[in-house]
C-alpha positions as CSV (number, residue, x, y, z in Angstrom):
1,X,4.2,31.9,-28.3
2,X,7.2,29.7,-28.4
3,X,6.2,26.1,-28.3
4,X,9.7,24.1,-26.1
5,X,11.1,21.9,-28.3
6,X,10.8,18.1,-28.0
7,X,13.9,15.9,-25.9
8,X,15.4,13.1,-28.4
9,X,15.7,10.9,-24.8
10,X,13.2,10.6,-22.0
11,X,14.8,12.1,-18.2
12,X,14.1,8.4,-17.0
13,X,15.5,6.5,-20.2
14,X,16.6,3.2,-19.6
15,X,13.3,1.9,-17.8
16,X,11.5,-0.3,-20.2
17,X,8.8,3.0,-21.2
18,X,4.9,1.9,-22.1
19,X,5.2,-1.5,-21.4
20,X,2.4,-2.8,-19.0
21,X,-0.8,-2.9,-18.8
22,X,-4.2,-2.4,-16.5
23,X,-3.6,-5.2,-14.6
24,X,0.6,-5.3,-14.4
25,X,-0.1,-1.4,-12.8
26,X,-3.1,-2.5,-10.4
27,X,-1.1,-5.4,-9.7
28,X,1.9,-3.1,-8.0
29,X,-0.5,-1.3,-5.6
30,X,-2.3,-4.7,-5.0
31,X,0.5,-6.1,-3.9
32,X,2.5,-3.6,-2.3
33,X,-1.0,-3.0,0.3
34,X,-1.1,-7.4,0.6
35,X,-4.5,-7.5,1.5
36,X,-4.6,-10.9,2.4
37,X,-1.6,-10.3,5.2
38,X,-3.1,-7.3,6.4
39,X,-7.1,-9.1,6.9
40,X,-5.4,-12.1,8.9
41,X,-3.2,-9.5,10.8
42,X,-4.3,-6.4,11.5
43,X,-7.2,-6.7,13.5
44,X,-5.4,-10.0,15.5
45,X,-2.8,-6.4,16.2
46,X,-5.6,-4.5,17.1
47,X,-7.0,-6.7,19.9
48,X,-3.3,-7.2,21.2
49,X,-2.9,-3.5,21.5
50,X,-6.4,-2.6,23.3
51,X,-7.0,-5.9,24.6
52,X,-10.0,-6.0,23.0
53,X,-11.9,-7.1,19.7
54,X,-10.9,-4.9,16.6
55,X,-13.3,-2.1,15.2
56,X,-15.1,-2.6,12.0
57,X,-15.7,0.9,12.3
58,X,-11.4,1.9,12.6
59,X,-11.2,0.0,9.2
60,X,-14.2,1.9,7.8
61,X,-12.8,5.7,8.3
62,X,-9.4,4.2,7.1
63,X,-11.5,3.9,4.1
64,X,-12.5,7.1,4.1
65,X,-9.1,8.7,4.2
66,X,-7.3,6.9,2.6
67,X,-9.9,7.8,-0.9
68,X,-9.3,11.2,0.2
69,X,-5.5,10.5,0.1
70,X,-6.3,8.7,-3.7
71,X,-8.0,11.5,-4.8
72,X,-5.0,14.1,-4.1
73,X,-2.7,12.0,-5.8
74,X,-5.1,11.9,-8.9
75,X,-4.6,15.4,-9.3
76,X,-0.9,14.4,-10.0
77,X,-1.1,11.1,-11.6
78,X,-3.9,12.6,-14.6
79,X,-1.5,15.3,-15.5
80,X,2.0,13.8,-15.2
81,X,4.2,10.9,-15.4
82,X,6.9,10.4,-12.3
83,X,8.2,6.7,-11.2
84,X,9.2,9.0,-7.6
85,X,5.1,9.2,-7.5
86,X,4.9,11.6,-4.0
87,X,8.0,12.4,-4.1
88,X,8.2,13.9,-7.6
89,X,4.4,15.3,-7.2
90,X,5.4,16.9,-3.9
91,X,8.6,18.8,-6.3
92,X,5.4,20.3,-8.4
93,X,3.5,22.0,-5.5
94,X,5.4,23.0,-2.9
95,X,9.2,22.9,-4.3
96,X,11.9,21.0,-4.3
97,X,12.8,21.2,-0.3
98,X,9.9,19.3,0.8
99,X,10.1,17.3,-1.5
100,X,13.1,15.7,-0.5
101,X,11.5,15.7,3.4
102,X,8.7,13.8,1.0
103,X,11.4,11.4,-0.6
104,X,12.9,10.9,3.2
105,X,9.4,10.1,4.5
106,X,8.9,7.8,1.6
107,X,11.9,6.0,2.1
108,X,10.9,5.4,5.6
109,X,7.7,3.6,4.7
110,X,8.6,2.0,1.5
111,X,11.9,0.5,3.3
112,X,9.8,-0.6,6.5
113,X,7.2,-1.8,5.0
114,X,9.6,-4.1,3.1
115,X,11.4,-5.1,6.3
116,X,8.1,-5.6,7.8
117,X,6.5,-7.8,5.3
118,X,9.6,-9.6,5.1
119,X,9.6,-10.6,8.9
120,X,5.6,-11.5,8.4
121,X,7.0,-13.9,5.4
122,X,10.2,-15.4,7.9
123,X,7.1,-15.6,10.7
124,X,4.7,-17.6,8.8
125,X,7.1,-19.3,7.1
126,X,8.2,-20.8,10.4
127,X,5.1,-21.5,11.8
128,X,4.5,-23.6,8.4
129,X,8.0,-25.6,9.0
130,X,7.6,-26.0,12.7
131,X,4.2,-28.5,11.7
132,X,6.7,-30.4,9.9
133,X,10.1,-30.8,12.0
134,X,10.9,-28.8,14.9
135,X,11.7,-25.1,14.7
136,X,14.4,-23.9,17.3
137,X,13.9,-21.5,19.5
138,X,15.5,-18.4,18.8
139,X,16.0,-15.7,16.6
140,X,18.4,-17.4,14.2
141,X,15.4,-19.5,12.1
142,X,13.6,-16.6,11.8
143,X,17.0,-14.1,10.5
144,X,17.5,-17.2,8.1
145,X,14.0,-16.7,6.9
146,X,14.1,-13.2,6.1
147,X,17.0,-12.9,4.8
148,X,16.1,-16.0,2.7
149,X,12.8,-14.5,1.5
150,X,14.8,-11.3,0.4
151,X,16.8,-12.9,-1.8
152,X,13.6,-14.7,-3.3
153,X,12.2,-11.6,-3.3
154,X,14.8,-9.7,-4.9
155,X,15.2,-11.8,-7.8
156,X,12.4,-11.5,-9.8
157,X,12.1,-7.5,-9.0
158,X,15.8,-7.1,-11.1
159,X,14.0,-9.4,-13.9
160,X,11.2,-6.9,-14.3
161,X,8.5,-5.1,-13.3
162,X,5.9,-7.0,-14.9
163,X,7.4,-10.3,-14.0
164,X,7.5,-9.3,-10.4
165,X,3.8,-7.3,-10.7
166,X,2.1,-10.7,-12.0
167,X,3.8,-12.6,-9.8
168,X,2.8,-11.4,-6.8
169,X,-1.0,-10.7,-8.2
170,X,-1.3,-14.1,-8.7
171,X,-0.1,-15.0,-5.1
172,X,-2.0,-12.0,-3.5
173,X,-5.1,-13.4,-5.3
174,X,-4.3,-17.0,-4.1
175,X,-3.9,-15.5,-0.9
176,X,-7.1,-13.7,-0.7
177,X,-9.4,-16.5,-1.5
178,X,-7.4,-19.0,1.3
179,X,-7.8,-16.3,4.2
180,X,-11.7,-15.6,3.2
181,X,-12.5,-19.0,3.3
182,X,-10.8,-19.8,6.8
183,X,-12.6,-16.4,7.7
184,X,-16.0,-18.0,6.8
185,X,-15.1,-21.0,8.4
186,X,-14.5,-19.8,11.5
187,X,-16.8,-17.2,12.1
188,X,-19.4,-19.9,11.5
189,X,-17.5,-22.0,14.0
190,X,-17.5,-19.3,16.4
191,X,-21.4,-18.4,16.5
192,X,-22.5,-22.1,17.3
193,X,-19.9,-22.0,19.9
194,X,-21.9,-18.9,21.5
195,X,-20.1,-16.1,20.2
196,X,-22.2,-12.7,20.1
197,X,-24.7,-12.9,16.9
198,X,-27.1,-9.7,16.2
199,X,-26.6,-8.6,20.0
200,X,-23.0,-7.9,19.4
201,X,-23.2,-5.4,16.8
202,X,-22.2,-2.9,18.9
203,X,-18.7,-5.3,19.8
204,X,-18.7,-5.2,15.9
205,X,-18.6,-1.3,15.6
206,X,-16.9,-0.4,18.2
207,X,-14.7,-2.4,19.1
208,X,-15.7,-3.2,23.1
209,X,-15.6,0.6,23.6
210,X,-12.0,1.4,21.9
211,X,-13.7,2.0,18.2
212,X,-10.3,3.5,17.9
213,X,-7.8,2.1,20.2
214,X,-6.0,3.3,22.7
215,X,-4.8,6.9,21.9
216,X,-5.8,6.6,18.4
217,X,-3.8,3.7,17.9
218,X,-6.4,1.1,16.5
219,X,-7.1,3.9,13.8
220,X,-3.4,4.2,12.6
221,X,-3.3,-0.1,12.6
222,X,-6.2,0.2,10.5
223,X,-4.7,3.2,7.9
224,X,-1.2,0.9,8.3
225,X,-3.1,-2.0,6.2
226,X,-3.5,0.5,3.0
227,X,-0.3,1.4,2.9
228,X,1.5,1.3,-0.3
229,X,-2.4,1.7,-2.3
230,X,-0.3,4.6,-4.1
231,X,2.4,3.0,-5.0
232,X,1.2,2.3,-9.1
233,X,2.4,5.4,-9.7
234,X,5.8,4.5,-9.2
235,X,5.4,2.5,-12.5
236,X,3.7,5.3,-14.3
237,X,6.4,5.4,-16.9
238,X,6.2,1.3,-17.6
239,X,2.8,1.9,-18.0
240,X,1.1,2.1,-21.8
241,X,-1.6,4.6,-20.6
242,X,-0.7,6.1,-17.2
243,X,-2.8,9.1,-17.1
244,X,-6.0,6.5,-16.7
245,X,-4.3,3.3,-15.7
246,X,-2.8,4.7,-12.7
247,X,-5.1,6.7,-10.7
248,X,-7.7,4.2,-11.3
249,X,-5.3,1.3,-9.8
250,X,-4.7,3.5,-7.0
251,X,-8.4,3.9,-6.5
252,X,-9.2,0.8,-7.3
253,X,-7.1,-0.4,-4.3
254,X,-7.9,1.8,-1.6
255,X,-11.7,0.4,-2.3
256,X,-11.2,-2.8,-2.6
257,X,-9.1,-3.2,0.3
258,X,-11.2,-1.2,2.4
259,X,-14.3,-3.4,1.9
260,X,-12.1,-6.2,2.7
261,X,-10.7,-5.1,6.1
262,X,-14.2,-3.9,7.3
263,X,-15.4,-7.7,6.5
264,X,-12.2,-8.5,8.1
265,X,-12.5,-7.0,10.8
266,X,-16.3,-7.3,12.0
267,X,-15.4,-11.3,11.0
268,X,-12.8,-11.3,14.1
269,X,-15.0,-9.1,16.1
270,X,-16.8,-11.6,16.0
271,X,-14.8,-14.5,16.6
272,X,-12.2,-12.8,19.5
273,X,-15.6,-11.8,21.3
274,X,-16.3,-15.2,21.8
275,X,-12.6,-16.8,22.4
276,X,-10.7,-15.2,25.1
277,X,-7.1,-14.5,25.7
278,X,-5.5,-14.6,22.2
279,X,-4.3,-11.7,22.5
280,X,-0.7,-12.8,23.7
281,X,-0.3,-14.7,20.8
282,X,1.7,-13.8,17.3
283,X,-1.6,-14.6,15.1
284,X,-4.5,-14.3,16.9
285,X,-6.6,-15.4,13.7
286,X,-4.4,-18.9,14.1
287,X,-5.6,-19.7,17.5
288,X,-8.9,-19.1,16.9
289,X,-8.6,-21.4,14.3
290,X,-6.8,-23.9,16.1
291,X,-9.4,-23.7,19.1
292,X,-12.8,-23.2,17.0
293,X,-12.3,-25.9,14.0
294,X,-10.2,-28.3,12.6
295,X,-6.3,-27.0,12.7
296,X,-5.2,-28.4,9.6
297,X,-6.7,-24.7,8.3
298,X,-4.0,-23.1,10.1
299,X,-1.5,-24.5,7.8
300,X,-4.1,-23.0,4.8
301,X,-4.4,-19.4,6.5
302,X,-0.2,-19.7,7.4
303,X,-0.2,-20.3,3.4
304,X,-2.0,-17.3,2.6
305,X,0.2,-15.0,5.2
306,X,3.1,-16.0,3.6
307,X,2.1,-15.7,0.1
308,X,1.1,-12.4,0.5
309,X,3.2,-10.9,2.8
310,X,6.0,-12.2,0.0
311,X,3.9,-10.1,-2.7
312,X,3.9,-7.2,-0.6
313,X,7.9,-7.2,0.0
314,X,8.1,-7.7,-3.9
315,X,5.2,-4.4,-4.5
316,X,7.1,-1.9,-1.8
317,X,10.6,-2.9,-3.3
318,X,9.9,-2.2,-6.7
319,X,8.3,1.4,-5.6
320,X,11.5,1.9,-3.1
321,X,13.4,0.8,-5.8
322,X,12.0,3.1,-8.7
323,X,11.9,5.8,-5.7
324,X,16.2,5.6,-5.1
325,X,16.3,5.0,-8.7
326,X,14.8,8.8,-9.6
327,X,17.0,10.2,-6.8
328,X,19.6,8.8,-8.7
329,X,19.0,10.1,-11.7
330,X,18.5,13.5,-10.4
331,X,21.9,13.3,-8.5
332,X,20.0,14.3,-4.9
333,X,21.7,10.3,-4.1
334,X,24.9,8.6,-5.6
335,X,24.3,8.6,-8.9
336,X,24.9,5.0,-9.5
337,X,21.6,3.9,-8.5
338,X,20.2,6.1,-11.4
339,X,21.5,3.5,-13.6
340,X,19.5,0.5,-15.1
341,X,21.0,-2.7,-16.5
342,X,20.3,-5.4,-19.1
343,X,16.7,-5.8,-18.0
344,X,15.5,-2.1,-18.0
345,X,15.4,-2.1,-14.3
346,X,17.8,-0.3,-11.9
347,X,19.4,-3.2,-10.7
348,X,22.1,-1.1,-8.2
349,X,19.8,0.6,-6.7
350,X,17.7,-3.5,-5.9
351,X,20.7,-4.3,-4.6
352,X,21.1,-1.4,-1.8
353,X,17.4,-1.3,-0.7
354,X,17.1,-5.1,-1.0
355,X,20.3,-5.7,1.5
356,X,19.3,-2.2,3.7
357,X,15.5,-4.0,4.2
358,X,16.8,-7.2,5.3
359,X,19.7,-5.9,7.9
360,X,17.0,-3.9,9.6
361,X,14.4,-7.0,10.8
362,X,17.2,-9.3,11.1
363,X,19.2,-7.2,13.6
364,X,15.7,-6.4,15.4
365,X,15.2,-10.2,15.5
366,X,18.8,-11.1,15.9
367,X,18.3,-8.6,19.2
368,X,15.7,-10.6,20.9
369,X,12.5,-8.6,20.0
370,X,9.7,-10.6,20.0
371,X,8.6,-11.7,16.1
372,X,5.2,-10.3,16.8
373,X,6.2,-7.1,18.5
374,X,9.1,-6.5,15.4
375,X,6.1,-6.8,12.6
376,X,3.9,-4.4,14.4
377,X,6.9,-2.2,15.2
378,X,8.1,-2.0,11.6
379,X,4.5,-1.6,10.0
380,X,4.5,1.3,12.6
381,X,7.4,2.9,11.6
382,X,6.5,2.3,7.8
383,X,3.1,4.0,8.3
384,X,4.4,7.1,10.1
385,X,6.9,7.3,7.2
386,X,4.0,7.3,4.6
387,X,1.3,9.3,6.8
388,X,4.4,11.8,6.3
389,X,4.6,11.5,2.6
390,X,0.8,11.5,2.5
391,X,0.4,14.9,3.9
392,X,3.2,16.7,2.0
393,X,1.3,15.5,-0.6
394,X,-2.5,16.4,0.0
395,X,-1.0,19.5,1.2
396,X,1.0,20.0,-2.7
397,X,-2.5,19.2,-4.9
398,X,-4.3,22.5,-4.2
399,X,-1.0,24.6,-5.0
400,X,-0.1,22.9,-8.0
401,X,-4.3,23.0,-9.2
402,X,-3.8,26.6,-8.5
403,X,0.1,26.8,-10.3
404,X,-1.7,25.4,-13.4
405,X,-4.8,27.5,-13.4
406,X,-7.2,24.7,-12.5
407,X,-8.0,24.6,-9.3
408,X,-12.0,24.3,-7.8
409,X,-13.0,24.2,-4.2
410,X,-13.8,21.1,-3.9
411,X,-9.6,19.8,-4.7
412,X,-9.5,22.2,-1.7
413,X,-11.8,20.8,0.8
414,X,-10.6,17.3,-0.2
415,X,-7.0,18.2,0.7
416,X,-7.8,20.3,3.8
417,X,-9.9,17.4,5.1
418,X,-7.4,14.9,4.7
419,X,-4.3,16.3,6.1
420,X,-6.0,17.6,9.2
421,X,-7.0,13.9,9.6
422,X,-3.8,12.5,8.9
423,X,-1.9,14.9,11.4
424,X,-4.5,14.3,14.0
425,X,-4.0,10.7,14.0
426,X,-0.3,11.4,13.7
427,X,-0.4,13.4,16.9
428,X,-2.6,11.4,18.8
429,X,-0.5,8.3,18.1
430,X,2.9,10.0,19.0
431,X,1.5,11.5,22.3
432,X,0.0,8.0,23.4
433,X,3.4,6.4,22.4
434,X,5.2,8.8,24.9
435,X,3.1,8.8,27.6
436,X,3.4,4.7,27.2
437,X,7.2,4.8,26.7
438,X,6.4,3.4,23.3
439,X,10.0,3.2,21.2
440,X,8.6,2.0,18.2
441,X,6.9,5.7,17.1
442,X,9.8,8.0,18.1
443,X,11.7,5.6,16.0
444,X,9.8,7.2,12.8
445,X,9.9,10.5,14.8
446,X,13.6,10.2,14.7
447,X,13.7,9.2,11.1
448,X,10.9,11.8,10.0
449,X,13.6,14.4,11.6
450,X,16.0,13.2,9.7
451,X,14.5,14.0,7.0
452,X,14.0,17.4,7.5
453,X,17.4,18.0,8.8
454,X,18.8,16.5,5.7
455,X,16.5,18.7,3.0
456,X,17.7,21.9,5.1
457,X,21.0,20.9,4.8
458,X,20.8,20.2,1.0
459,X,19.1,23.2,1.0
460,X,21.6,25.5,3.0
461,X,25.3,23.9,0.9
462,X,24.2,21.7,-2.1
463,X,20.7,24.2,-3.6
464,X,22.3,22.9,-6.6
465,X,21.6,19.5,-6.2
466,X,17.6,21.0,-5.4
467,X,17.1,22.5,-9.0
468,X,16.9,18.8,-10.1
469,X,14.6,17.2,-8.0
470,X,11.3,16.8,-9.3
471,X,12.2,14.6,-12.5
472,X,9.2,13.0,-14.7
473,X,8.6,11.1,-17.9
474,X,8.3,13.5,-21.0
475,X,7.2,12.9,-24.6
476,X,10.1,11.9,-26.5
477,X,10.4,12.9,-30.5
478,X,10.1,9.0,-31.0
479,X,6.6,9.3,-29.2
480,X,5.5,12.1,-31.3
481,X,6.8,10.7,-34.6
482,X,5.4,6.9,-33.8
């Protein structure tokens, strides 16, 4: 048997290899899902889409799913090392053609979900200066504030990823702690004010009889707040011990999170049950505030959005970022944004997804959309983009178990479960969006096409450009020798 011999350079040399540790890695996914924005948010979303209180229950199959989702990506993440994460994992089971629709879809949900946390940063942000001096009216504050917190953002993300991962930890943990204590607060406020105690369990779990929104809806809001939970794997190669570090960060994630939106979400059950009409509003969870106890938490909850909708535009930049940055290297996109600079990061390719994230929620603003209707637009958009990714993925594990000789029926099950729930809530969503004329889903629809049309085509005249795609870490003879 001929053993291949050993490369004298890594495929993805020029990153800063085996550098962080546990908490650098979970701190990516952390971040990149912002927690914090996501309990103050998505259920105040929910109720403004059903026009009614969210559902516990929504947040609590989310849960389910998305573990399902975690546990396809282990099967990847144990056995090899890719900063493209689904992309690159996709490459291994089913080939290099959808992986690219993979790398498509991720760009989609990476560069959304950047554009969205960005315009949740601009819209707290606001709300914060407007107790201060007057705001105008307009678009044009809030376009100055995202393309502001881009730049912010941007900055530490070309220092490092460790910088930027500890960073936004550290404000995503802040973050947290601010929006669970106004959560307690108000919740309190809201049963001595008569809101439904024991008796309104069922408001709780179900959500006043949409436990999943109109059309599905409420379910894809609820899978739209783990988004990114996968995205450690994007610094698998940074990592000192990726084959444990990072499917435990991704798992780590999706549970954590999940036991915080179901709190979340039962807490605001809760509280919208017993306060009328907020639904109109841009944060929900605000009002109530404002109406139940003593405003000056606003300011403290406004705090927490904007920390950690900042920590989430830092996460999903680094993974778009390390995304363009393999695509790069494989040639599949201008090569130049393969290409890393003094700090071991790819500072090109920052540059084009960090100026491409900002045009899109300031031309959306600049256009008159309401701020409110733009975030939950764009988090829309981003989740369709990784619900695509997601199933390419589950759909990959079994074949690439079975490529390597190691594949067991439960991998199978797992897989089969989860991308039959994925599409469902896919489908459901799209066909609710066109029988409502929503714009916001055929939007990702378009983009998801896009995708495919452009892996055909790559396909069809450039199949040379295919044979690359694919690219992971590999030991190195200075690894071995070391």
């Amino acid at each position: 048997m001929t053993v291949p011999a050993l490369r004298s350079t890594s495929p993805v040399t020029g990153l800063r290899r085996r550098r962080l540790g546990r908490w650098d890695v979970l701190a990516q996914s952390v971040a990149a899902t912002a927690p914090a924005a996501a309990m103050a948010t998505s259920p105040g979303q929910a109720l403004a889409l059903a026009g009614s209180p969210p559902s516990a229950l929504a947040y609590l199959v989310a849960t389910v799913l998305v573990l399902l989702v975690s546990s396809c990506v282990g099967q990847f993440s144990r056995r090899m090392v890719a900063p493209g994460s689904l992309y690159s994992f996709t490459a291994k089971g089913l080939g290099p053609t959808a992986a690219t629709v993979a790398g498509g879809s991720l760009v989609v949900g990476y560069g959304f979900l950047v554009a969205g946390a960005l315009t949740g940063a601009s819209m707290a942000a606001a709300a914060l200066v407007g107790h201060l001096v007057p705001v105008p009216d307009g678009p044009v504050p809030l376009v100055a504030g995202v393309l502001l917190a881009a730049l912010l953002v941007a900055a530490p993300v070309v220092r490092g990823a460790g910088v930027s991962a500890r960073l936004a930890l550290t404000l995503e943990a802040v973050a947290i702690s601010a929006v669970a204590v106004v959560l307690v607060v108000v919740v309190v406020a809201a049963v001595r004010a008569g809101a439904p105690g024991p008796a309104g369990v069922g408001v709780v779990l179900d959500g006043g009889g949409h436990p999943f929104g109109p059309g599905g809806q409420g379910l894809l809001l609820a899978v739209t707040a783990f988004v990114g939970f996968e995205s450690a794997g994007a610094l698998a190669s940074e990592s000192r011990r990726p084959f444990s570090v990072v499917p435990w960060a991704v798992r780590t994630t999706a549970l954590g999170a999940g036991l915080l939106y179901v709190l979340a979400a039962a807490a605001q059950a809760v509280v919208f049950a017993g306060t009328p009409g907020l639904g109109a509003t841009p944060l929900p969870l605000a009002e109530a505030v404002r109406v139940l106890t003593d405003p000056r938490l606003v300011t403290v909850l406004e705090l927490g959005v904007l920390t950690s909708f900042a920590g989430c535009a830092s996460g999903s930049l680094t993974a778009l970022v390390r995304l363009v940055f393999t695509t790069g290297r494989e040639g599949v996109a201008p090569r130049a944004l393969g290409r890393t600079g003094r700090w071991g990061t790819p500072a090109t390719a920052v540059a084009w997804a960090t100026a491409v994230a900002a045009a899109v929620p300031a031309a959306v603003l600049a256009a008159g959309v309401p701020v409110a209707d733009a975030l939950r637009g764009l988090l829309v958009v981003s989740t369709c983009g990784y619900v695509g990714a997601y199933v390419l993925v589950c759909c990959a594990a079994p074949v690439f178990l079975r490529r390597i000789g190691e594949l067991t029926a439960l991998p199978v099950l797992v897989a089969v479960v989860a991308t039959a729930s994925l599409v469902a809530v896919l489908a459901a969503c799209t066909a609710w969006a066109l029988a409502a004329g929503g714009g916001w889903v055929l939007v990702a629809a378009a983009l998801l096409v896009a995708a495919v049309v452009r892996a055909l085509a790559l396909r069809r005249w450039r199949p040379d450009l295919l044979t690359a795609v694919g690219l992971y870490d590999e030991t190195r003879q200075q690894d071995v020798l070391q």
